[in-house]
C-alpha positions in Angstrom: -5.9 -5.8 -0.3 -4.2 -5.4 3.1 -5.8 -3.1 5.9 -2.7 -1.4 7.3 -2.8 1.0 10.3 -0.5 4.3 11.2 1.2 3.9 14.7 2.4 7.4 15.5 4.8 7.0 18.8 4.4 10.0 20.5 4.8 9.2 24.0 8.2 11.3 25.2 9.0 14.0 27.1 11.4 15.8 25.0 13.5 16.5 27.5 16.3 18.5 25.0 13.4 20.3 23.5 11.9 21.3 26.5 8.4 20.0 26.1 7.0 16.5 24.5 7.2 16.8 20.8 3.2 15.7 20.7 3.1 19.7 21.8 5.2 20.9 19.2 4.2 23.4 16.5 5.7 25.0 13.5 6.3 29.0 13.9 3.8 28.9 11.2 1.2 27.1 14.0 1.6 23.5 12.3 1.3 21.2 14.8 3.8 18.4 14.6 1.5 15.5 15.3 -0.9 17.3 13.1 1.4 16.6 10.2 2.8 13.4 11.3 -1.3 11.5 11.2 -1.1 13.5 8.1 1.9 11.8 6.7 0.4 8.2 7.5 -3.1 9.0 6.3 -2.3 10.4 2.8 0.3 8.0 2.9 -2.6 5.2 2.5 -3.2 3.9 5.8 -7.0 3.0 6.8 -6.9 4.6 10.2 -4.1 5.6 12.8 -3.5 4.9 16.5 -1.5 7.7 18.4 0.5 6.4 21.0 0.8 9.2 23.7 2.3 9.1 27.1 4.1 13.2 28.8 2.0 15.6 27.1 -1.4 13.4 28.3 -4.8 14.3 26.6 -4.2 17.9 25.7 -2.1 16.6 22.6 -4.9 15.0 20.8 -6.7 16.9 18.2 -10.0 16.4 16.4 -8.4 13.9 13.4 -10.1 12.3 11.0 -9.6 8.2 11.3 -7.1 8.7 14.3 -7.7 7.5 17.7 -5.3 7.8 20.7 -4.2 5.4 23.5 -2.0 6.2 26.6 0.7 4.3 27.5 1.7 4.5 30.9 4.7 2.9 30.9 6.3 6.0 28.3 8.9 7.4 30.8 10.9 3.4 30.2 11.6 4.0 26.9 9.9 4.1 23.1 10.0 0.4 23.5 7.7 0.4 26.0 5.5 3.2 23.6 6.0 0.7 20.7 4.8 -2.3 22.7 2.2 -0.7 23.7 0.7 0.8 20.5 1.3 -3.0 19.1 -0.9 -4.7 21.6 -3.7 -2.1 21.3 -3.4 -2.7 17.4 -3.8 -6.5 18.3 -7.3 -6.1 19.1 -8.1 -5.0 15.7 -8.0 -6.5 12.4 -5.4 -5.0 10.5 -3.2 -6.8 8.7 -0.1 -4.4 8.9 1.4 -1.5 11.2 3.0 1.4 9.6 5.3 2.8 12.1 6.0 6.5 12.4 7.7 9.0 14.8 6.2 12.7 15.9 9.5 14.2 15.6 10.2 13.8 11.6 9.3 17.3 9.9 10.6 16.3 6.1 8.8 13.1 6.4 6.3 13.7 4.2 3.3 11.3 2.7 5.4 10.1 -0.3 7.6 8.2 1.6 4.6 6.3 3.5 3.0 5.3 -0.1 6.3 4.3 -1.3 6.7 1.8 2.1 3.4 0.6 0.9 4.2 -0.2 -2.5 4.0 -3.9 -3.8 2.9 -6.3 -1.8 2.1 -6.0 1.8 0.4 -8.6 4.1 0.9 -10.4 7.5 4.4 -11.0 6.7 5.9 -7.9 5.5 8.8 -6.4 7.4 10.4 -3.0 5.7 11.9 0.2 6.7 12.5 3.2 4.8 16.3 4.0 4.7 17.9 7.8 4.0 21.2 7.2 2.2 21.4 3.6 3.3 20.8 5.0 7.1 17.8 3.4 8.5 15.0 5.4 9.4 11.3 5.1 9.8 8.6 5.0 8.8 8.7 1.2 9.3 5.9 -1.3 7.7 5.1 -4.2 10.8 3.2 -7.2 8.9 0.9 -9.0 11.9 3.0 -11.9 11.6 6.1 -9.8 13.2 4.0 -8.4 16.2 4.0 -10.6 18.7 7.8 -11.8 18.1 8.8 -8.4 18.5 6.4 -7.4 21.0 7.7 -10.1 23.5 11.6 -8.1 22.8 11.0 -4.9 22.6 11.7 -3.3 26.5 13.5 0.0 27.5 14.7 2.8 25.1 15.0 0.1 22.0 13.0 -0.1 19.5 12.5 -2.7 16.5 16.1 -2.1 15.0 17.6 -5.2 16.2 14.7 -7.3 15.7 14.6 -5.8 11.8 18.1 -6.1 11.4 18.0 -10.0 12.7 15.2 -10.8 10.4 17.0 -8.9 7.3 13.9 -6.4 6.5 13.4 -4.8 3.4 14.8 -1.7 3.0 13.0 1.1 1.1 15.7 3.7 -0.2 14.1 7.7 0.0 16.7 10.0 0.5 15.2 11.1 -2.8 12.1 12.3 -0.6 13.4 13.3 2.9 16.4 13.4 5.0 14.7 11.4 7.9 16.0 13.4 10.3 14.6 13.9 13.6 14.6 16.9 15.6 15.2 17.1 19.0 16.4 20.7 19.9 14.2 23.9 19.2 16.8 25.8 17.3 16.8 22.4 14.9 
């Protein structure tokens, strides 16, 4: 069986919702990177890597299986976040990356197990779509790290690297919208 890992990128500022998103809560006092490790831990990965950069130390939280790395080139871009979170992931043995944003409330758990579904290795490369419109979470094999990692740069992420190399898609509209947020009154 594959070891795959949760890579939360959580690294912005949140400049349209006034505060990095790592800082966000609910008005019920969930915090959203509370439920976004939640999301990629009940969705089945082994342990999760945080990727922070604007909100510093005083977003992480006592997690189970998560640990948290700063990147400190954030303020370039979530490619910079993603390349980052990549290479730390390098060091370890897992076999897969499962890719997931802070800022994705109706993202919930289902959606990660479903991405994991059938057979994942080195080489898988899938993305969960919402009505056809790609989204994340997004499952990295190994095999597709460094490839992308040598890419990715500025305020891009994988998109035109999965699009190039045709990934799976993963239809859950059924699930979640896959919308993010990115104003308070959202």
């Amino acid at each position: 069986m594959a070891l795959v890992h949760g890579l939360l990128l959580a690294a912005g500022a949140g400049r349209r919702m006034g505060r990095p998103k790592a800082l966000v809560s609910d008005p019920d006092g969930t915090s959203w990177l509370a439920r976004a490790v939640s999301v990629l831990d009940e969705g089945g990965c082994a342990a999760t890597l945080v990727v922070l950069g604007a909100s510093g130390e005083q977003a992480e939280l006592d997690l189970p299986r998560t640990s948290w790395t700063h990147c400190p080139d954030w303020a370039k871009g979530v490619g910079h976040s993603l390349r980052h979170g990549l290479r730390v992931l390098g060091e370890g043995g897992a076999d897969a990356a499962l890719v997931h944003l802070v800022d994705l409330p109706d993202v919930t758990a289902a959606v990660a197990q479903r991405l994991l579904g059938g057979e994942v290795g080195s080489g898988a490369l899938r993305r969960a779509v919402y009505s056809g419109r790609p989204g994340h979470p997004v499952l990295l094999g190994r095999d597709h790290w460094a490839p992308l990692v040598a890419e990715l740069h500025g305020d891009r992420g994988a998109a035109d690297y999965l699009r190039r190399r045709d990934a799976e898609t993963v239809e859950c509209a059924d699930l979640a919208t896959g919308q993010d947020v990115d104003r308070p009154q959202a």
